[in-house]
N, C-alpha and C positions, 0 to 999 in steps of 0.2 A: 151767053152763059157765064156765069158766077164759077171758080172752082173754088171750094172752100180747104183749105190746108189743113188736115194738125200737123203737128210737128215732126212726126216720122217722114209724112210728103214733104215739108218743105226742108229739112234736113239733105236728102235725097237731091236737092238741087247744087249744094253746095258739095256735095262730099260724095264719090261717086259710087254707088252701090247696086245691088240689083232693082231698078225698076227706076233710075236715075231719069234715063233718056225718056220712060214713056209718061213720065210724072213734066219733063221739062216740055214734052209736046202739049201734056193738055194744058199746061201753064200758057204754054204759045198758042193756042187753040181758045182759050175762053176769053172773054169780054174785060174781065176783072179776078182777079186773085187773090183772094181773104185767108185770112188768118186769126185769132185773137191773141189779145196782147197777152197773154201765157206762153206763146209760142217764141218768143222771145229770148225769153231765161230759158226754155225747155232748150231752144236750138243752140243757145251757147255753150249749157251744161255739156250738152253731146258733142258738141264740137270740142270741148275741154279734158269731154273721157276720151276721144275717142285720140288726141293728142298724148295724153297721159299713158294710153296704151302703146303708144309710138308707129301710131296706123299712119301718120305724117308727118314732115317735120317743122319746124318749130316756121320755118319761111313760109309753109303751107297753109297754118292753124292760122299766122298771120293775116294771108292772101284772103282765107276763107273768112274770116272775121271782117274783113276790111269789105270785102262782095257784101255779107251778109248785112252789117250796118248801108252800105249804099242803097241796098234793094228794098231794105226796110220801108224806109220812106213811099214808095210806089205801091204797097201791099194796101189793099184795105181792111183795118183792123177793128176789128169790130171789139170794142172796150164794152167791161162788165159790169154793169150796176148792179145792184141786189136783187134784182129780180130773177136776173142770168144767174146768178150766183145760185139761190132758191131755188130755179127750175135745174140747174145743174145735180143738185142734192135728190132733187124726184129722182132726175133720167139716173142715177148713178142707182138708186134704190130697183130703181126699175130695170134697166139690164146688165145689173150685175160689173158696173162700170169702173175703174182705177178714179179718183177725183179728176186728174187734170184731161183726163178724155172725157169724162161728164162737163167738166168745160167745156171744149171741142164741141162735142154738138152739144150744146146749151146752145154758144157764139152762134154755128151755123141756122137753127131754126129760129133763133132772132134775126140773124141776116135773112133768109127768107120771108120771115113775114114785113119785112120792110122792104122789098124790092118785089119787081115784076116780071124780073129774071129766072130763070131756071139755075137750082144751085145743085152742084156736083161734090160729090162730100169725097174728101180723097184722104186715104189713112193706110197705113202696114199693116194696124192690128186686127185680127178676125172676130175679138167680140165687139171694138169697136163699128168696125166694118157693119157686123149684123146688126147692131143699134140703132146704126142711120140708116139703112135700109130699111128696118121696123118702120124706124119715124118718116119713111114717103122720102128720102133720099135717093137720088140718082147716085152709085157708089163705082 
């Protein structure tokens, strides 16, 4: 099994919040762990507010930065050509999506039609959520 991130899941790994530990099982539980290179800037901006708020402190924002670059590397990212970009613009028209989550699954149903694997769509948000669920997502 594939689990596919956005960035409220993968967020969730590094910084400890409600639904940390079941987000870090299915991470240990699946085959491969994707994400798209959106998820990148998304997870440092949050990591950056979430500093600024003084949710941790400055040795923390550090530690978590330092994780997050290491892990990067290992994640498979699924990069956006214009196509994803395009189909992104439908799925956001179609349910009512924020842009960078019509990324999110845009990335995910391209990663599925390239593999043979079962992909697990994993997110916080609830319109998100119901999206890829629509779209034949395991959620």
């Amino acid at each position: 099994m594939i689990v596919y991130l956005d960035t409220s899941s993968l967020v969730k790994l590094y910084v400890e919040e409600d639904g940390s530990s079941a987000i870090a099982a299915l991470v240990k539980s699946a085959k491969v762990a994707a994400t798209s290179m959106v998820a990148y800037p998304e997870a440092r901006a949050a990591f950056a507010r979430r500093f600024r708020e003084m949710s941790f402190t400055s040795a923390d924002h550090q530690r978590i930065k330092t994780c997050f670059n290491r892990d990067w590397r290992d994640y498979f990212i699924v990069n956006l050509a214009e196509d994803a970009i395009l189909m992104a613009g439908n799925l956001a028209e179609k349910h009512a999506l924020r842009g960078f989550d019509s990324i999110h699954l845009a990335a995910a149903l391209i990663l599925r039609q390239e593999t043979s694997l079962s992909v697990t769509f994993s997110c916080f948000d609830d319109r998100l959520l119901s999206a890829a669920a629509a779209e034949g997502f395991l959620v």
